[in-house]
Each structure stands twice: as structure tokens, then as C-alpha cells.
C-alpha positions in Angstrom: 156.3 -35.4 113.8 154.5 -33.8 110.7 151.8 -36.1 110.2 151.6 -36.9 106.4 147.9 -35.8 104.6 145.9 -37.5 101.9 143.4 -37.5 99.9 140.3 -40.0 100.9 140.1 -42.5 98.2 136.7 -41.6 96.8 138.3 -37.8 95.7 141.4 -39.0 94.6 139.6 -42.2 92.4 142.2 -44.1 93.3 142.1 -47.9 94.6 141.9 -47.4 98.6 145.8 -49.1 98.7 147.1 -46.5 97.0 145.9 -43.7 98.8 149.1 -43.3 100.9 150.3 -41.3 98.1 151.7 -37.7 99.0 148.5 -35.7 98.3 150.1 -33.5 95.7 151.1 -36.4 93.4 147.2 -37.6 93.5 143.5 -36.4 92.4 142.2 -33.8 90.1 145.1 -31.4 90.8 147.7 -32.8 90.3 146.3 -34.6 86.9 145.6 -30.5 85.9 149.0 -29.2 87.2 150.7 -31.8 85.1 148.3 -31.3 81.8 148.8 -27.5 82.1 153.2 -27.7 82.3 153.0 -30.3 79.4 151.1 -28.7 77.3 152.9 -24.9 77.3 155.6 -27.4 76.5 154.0 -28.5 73.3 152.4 -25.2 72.5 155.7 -23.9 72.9 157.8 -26.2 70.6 156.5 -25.4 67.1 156.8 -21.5 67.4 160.2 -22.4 69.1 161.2 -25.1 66.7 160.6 -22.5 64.2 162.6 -19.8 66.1 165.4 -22.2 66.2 165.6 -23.4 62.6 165.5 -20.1 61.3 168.4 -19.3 63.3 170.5 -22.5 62.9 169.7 -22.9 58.8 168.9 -19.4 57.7 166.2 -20.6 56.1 162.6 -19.6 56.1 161.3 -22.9 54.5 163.1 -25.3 56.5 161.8 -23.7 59.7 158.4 -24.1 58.1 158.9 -27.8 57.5 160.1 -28.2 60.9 156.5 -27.0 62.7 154.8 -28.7 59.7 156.6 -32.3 60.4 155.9 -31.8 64.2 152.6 -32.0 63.5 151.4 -33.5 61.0 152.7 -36.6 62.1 149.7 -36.3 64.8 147.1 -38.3 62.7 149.2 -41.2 62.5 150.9 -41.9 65.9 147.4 -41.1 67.7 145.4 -44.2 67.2 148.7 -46.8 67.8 149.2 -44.6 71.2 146.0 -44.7 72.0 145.4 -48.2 71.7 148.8 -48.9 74.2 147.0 -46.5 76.8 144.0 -48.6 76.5 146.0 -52.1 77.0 148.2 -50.7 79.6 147.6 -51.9 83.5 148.9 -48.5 84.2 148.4 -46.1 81.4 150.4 -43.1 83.3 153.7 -44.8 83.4 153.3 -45.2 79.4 151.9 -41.3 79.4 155.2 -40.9 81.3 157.7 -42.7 78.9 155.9 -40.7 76.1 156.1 -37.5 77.5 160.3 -38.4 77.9 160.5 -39.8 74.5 158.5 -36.6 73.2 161.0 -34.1 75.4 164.1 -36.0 73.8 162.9 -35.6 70.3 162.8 -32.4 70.5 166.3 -31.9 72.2 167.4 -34.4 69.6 166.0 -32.1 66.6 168.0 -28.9 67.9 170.8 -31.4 68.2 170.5 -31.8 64.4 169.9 -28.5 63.5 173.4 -27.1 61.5 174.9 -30.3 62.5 173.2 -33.1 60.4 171.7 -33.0 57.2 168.4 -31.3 56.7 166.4 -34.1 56.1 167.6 -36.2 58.9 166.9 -33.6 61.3 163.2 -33.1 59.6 162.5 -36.9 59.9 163.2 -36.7 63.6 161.3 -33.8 63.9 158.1 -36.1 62.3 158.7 -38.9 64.5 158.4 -36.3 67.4 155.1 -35.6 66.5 154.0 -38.9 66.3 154.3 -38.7 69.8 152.4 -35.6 70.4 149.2 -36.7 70.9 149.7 -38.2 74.4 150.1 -34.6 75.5 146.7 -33.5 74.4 144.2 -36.8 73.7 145.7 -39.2 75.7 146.1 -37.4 79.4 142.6 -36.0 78.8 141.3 -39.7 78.6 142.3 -40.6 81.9 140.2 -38.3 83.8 137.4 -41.1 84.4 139.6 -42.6 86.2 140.9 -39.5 88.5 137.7 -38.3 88.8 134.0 -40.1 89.3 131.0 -39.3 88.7 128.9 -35.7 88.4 131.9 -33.7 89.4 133.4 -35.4 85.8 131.4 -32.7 84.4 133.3 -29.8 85.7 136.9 -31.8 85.8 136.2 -32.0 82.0 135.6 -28.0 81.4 139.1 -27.5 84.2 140.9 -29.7 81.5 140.1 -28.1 78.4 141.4 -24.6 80.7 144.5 -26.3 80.3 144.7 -26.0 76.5 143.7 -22.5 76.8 146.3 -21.4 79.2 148.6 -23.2 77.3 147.9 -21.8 74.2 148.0 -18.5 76.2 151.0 -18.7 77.7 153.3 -21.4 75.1 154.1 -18.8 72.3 154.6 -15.6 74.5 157.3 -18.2 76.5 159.1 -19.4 73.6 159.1 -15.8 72.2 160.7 -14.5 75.0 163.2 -17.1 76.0 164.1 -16.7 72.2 164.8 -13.2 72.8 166.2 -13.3 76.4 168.3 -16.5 75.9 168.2 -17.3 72.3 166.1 -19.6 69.9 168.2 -22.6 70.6 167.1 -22.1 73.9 163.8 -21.5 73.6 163.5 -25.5 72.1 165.3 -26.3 75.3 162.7 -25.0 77.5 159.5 -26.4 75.7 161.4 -29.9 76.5 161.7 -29.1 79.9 158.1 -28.3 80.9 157.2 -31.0 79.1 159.5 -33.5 81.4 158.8 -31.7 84.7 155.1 -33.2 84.1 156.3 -36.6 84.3 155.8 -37.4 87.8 152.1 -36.4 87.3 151.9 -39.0 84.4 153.6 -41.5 86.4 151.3 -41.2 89.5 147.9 -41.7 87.4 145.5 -44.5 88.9 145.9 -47.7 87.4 143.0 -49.1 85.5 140.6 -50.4 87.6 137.8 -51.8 85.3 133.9 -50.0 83.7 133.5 -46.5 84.3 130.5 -44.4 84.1 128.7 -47.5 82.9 131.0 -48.6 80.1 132.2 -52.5 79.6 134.7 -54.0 81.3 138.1 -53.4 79.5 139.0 -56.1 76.5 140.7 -59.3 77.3 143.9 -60.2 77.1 143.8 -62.3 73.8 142.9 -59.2 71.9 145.7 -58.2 69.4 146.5 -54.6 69.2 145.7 -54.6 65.5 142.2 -55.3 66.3 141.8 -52.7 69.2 143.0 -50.4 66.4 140.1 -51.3 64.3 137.6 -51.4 66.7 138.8 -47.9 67.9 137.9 -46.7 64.0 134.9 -48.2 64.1 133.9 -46.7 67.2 134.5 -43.5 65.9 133.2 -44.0 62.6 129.8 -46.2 63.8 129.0 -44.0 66.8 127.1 -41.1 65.2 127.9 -38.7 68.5 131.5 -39.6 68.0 131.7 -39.3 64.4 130.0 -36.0 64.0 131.9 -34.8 67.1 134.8 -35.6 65.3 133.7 -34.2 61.9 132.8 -30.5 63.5 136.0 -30.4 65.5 138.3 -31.6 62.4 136.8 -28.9 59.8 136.8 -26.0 62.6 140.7 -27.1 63.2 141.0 -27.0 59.5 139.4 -23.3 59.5 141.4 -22.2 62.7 144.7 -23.3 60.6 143.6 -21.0 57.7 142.9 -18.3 59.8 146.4 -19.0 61.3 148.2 -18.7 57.7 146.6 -15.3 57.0 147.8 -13.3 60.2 151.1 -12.1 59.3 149.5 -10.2 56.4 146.3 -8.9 58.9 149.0 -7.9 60.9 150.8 -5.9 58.3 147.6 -4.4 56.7 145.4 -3.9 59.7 147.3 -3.3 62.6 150.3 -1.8 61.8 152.8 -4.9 61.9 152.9 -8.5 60.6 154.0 -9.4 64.3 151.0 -8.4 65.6 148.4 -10.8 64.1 149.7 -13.2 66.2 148.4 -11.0 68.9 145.2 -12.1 67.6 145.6 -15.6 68.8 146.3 -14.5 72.3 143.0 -12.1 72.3 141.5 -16.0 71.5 143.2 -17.8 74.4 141.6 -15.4 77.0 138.4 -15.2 76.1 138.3 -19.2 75.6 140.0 -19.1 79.1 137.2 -16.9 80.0 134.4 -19.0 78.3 135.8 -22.5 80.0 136.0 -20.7 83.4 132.4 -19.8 83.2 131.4 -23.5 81.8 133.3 -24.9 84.9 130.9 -23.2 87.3 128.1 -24.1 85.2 129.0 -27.5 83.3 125.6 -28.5 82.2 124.0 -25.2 81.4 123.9 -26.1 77.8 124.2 -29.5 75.8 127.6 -30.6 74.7 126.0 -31.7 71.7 124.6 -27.9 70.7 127.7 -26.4 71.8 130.0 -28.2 69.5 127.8 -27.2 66.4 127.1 -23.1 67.7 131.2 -23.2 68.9 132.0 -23.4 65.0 129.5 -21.1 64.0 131.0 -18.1 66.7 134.4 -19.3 64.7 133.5 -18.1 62.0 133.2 -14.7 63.4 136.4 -13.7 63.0 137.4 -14.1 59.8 134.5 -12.6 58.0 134.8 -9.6 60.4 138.6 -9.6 59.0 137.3 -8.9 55.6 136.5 -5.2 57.3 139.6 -4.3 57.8 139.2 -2.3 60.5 141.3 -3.0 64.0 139.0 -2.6 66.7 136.5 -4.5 64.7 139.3 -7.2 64.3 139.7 -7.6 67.8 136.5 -7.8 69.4 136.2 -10.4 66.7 138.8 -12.2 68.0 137.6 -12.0 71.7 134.3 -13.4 70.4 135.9 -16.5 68.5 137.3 -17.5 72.0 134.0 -17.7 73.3 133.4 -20.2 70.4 136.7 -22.1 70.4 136.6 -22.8 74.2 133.6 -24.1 75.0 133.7 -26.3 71.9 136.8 -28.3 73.4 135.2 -29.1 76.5 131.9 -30.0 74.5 134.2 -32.3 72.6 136.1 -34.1 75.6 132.5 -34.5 77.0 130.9 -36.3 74.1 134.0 -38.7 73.9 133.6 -39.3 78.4 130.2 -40.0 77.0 130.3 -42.1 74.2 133.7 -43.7 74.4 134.0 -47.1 75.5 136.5 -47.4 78.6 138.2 -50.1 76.5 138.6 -47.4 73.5 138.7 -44.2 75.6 142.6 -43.6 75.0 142.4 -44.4 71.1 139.1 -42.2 70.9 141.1 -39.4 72.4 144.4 -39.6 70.7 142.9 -40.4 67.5 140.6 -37.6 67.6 143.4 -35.6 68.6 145.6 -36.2 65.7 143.4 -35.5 63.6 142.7 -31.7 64.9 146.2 -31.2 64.9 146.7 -32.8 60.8 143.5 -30.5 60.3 145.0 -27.4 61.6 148.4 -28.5 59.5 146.4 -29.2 56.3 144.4 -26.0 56.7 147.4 -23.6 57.3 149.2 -25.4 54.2 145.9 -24.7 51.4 145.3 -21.2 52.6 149.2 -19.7 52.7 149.4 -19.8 49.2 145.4 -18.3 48.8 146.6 -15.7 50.9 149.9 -14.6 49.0 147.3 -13.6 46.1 144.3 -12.8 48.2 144.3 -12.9 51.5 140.1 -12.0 51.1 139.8 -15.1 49.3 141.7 -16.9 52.0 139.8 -15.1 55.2 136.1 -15.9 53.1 137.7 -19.9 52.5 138.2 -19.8 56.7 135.3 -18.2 57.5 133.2 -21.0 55.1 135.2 -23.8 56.5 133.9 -23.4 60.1 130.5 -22.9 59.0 130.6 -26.0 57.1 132.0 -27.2 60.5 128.9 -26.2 61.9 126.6 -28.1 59.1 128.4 -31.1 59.0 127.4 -31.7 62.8 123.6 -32.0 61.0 125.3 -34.2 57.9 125.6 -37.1 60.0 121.8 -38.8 61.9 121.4 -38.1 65.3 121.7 -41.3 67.5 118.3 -42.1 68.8 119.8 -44.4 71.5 123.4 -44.9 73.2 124.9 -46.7 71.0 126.0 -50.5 71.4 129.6 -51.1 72.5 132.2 -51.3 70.0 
């Protein structure tokens, strides 16, 4: 008989009980394999929730208000999630019921599409997103507890791949199921990947108490009002958490400006408006690239400096834009990536750092949400800049991310660790 592998417990992190496991449901890999399939599933389901309200309703503006109430919603649901993760015995089975309860919302908003009325179908769409969160901020938060130690470090750079393959890979997928299967269907597969990652959210370790040095998890007598409060404050009194948060908001804001003015590079630069979004996939890679290098080298540079010169490389692109010349364009693009990836894993690294274990899930998801509101809030100013002047709108990006990068210095440098929440 086949005898049955796994992993030791001190690879896995797992209590030494639970290491009978089957070794593909366990560790590091699995905890990537399941972060990478749910979030193409999310990084599928606005381009594909667009797709599919175009072609249900007909109309451009209601498929706009579908991707804008799928996220949007971010900044709200990401601090009450978080602060469940951070009271659950076993945070992975309530990753799990929110990845199903994210998959059904969106089957239940192509449901509604032509079927139910407009707004109905729009309100389910927002509380999707409320949800959304869990696939971004709230898996990366339970790394600690997968992995230990110094090899954190380099689990943390493998986890922000994640976002970049996903970014990668989720709108050339929802493109092309749209056009091999049709949009309806493309909405169906998003919701798909995003439930074939349940069994890796269900098999997380359950909390086992401090790690890296953090306290001991709050009592049971704490109400969930006041872990939201304390989660706040720890954001908001930590100065490495709140200027983290800060630089990685405004350069969200700035990415979602860029985001609004690629249809019209597209058209003016490269010859089509459906090639600006090509743009975003010359990004992806060379983040991809960027991360892949950081993960061999994790602690080559600071976190701290490479959240601050991350937004400044940002910025890159759309002043080169104001050129107007392609090959110019594209380089610049390549070279944002090298900014936008390594910035990620700067930020999950500062948050491992500073984040009580208590907290950690509310730091994450809250953070999270408010990236994603950012990008929303930043795509919704500049579309209308851009319909008169899209220079205006490129130089209002481009000044956004380098006010990204000063705002890091806005906020005093902690001169100690700060004092638990």
C-alpha cells in the first residue's frame, strides 16, 4: 500500500495533531495555490461583470455601476470581516464561507441581470463587494500562521505574486470566455475559480496563540464593536501602519486615474482604445518580474523605503504618457510594475510587522478596502477630467502618486515598536 506523505509540522505551521493532513491541502503551497485561483476569480469579476451588463441591459452606464458597486463596497465590509477572522478559532473555515458567499453573489447578480430591476440587481452587486476583501486582505493575514519565522519574509513577496498573476491572467480570462462562450459566461467562471479555492480556505491552521512576538489573542469578553475600534486605532496610532496605509491608499487612488484614461491612450497612442488596457498587462509582468526577484532576495531593501520609492516609479507612467509616443508608453509601463510590485509585498510586510496577531485580520482587510475604495474613487474623479483633457487627467495621476510618495514622510517616523493596541 501507498504510504500516505506529509508535511513535518514545523513546515506546515500547523499544530503537530493536525499534520496527518494530505500534504497538498497543508503549508505554504497550498495557502498560494488557493490565493492565486481566488483571486483571478476576483480580478476577473469586474471586467466580466461589466462584459455581462453590457450585454444583458444595453447599457454603458449600468455596466459601469455594476464594477463601481463591486467595489466600492470594499471599505466598508473590510474592517467587520476582519474583525470575525480575528475572533474565529479557525479563521479558514470563515475565509471559506466567505469566499462561497462571495461566488454566489456574483452568480446571484447575473441572475438579476434583465430579469430584476436595475437597482435590485446593483444593490446585490454592492453587497458582493462587501465581501471582497477576504479574497485579498484577509487570506494574506493568515500566513503567520502557515508560515514561521525568517522564511515569512520570502512567503510574504510569493503572496503578493499572487496579486500579480492574478491581475495578469483575470481580465485576459474573462475577455476570452466572453468571446469564446459569452459575457454571461464569463461571470460564471470568475465564480468558479473563486469556489474551487475553498478547500484551501477551509484547511488553514487554526489559531494557535502570539506570533512573531505579538500578544496573545483578545479574550473572550471582548465585544466585536470594540475589536473594530481597536483595529482603527491600530492603524491610525501606529505610525508604520498609518503611513503604510496612507502611501498605499493615494498610489491606489493614482493607479485608478491612470485606469480611467486608457481607453483614450489607447485610441490616441496606440492605434485602438482596446489597447490601453494592454498597458495594464505590460504592468502585471514586470511587477511579476519585480516580486520574483524580491522573493529570492526578501530583505535586500527596507519595506519601509520601498513603499515610499514604489510610488515614486508609479508615477512614471503617466507623466511619460503626456509624450505621446508608443514605445515611450510602454517601457513606461514596464517600469511602473517594477514600482507597483514591490510596493505590495513592502505593504503586507509592514502590517506582519506591526500588526497585532489579535488585529492582524482587520489590519489586512481594512487596509485592503480601502485600496480598492481608492482605486474606485480615483477612476470616478479623473473619467470626467479625461473626457476634456485627458493631459490634465494623466498630470492629476502622475501628482497623485507622488503625493503618495510624500505623504509616507507627512506622518513621524516611529522611534520604537509601538505598544500593543
Amino acid at each position: 500500500m501507498k504510504r500516505r506523505y506529509s508535511f513535518p509540522a514545523h513546515l506546515t505551521g500547523l499544530p503537530a495533531h493536525l499534520t496527518g493532513l494530505p500534504a497538498h491541502l497543508t503549508g505554504l503551497p497550498a495557502h498560494l495555490a488557493g490565493a492565486a485561483v481566488a483571486r483571478t476569480g476576483d480580478e476577473m469579476a469586474g471586467p466580466a461583470l461589466m462584459l455581462a451588463g453590457l450585454a444583458l441591459t444595453g447599457s454603458t452606464a449600468d455596466a459601469s455601476l455594476l464594477l463601481a458597486g463591486v467595489t466600492v463596497s470594499a471599505v466598508l465590509g473590510g474592517p467587520v470581516l476582519g474583525s470575525f477572522l480575528d475572533r474565529a478559532a479557525r479563521p479558514g473555515r470563515l475565509l471559506a464561507a466567505a469566499l462561497a458567499l462571495y461566488a454566489a453573489g456574483l452568480t446571484a447578480v447575473l441572475m438579476g441581470l434583465g430579469r430584476l430591476p436595475f437597482a435590485l440587481t446593483l444593490a446585490a452587486a454592492v453587497l458582493t463587494g462587501l465581501i471582497g476583501p477576504a479574497l485579498s486582505g484577509g487570506w494574506t493575514a493568515q500566513l503567520p500562521a502557515v508560515v514561521r519565522g525568517d522564511r515569512l519574509d520570502r512567503a510574504n513577496a510569493l503572496d503578493a505574486m499572487t496579486f500579480g498573476a492574478a491581475g495578469l491572467a483575470g481580465p485576459a480570462l474573462a475577455g476570452g470566455a466572453a468571446e469564446a462562450l459569452g459575457a454571461p459566461a464569463a461571470v460564471v467562471v470568475s465564480a468558479v475559480l473563486v469556489a474551487l479555492a475553498l478547500p484551501a480556505a477551509w484547511a488553514l491552521p487554526a489559531r494557535t496563540g502570539p506570533v512573531r512576538g505579538n500578544p496573545a489573542p483578545r479574550g473572550p469578553t471582548a465585544s466585536p464593536v470594540a475589536d473594530l475600534v481597536a483595529g482603527i486605532r491600530a492603524v491610525a496610532g501606529r505610525p508604520a501602519l498609518a503611513r503604510a496605509t496612507l502611501t498605499s491608499v493615494l498610489s491606489c487612488t493614482a493607479q485608478g486615474m491612470l485606469t480611467a484614461c486608457l481607453a483614450l491612450l489607447g485610441e490616441r497612442v496606440l492605434g485602438g482604445a482596446g489597447r490601453g488596457a494592454m498597458l495594464l498587462s505590460c504592468t502585471a509582468a514586470s511587477a511579476l518580474a519585480a516580486d520574483a526577484v524580491l522573493a529570492r532576495f526578501p530583505r535586500a531593501i527596507a519595506p519601509d523605503t520601498i513603499l515610499w520609492a514604489g510610488a515614486l516609479v508609479q508615477a512614471v507612467l503617466p507623466a511619460a504618457a503626456l509624450l505621446g509616443h508608443p514605445g515611450v508608453l510602454v517601457a513606461a509601463a514596464l517600469v511602473a510594475g517594477i514600482g507597483e510590485g514591490p510596493q505590495l509585498v513592502a505593504l503586507f510586510a509592514v502590517r506582519h510587522r506591526e500588526a497585532p496577531d489579535r488585529l492582524r485580520s482587520q489590519i489586512f482587510t481594512t487596509g485592503a478596502g480601502l485600496k480598492v475604495t481608492g482605486f474606485a474613487l480615483g477612476a470616478a474623479v479623473a473619467g470626467p477630467v479625461a473626457a476634456r483633457s485627458l493631459s490634465g487627467a494623466l498630470l492629476l495621476a502622475a501628482g497623485t502618486a507622488v503625493l503618495a510618495a510624500l505623504t509616507f514622510f507627512a506622518v513621524p517616523a516611529p522611534g520604537d515598536r509601538a505598544v500593543p493596541a
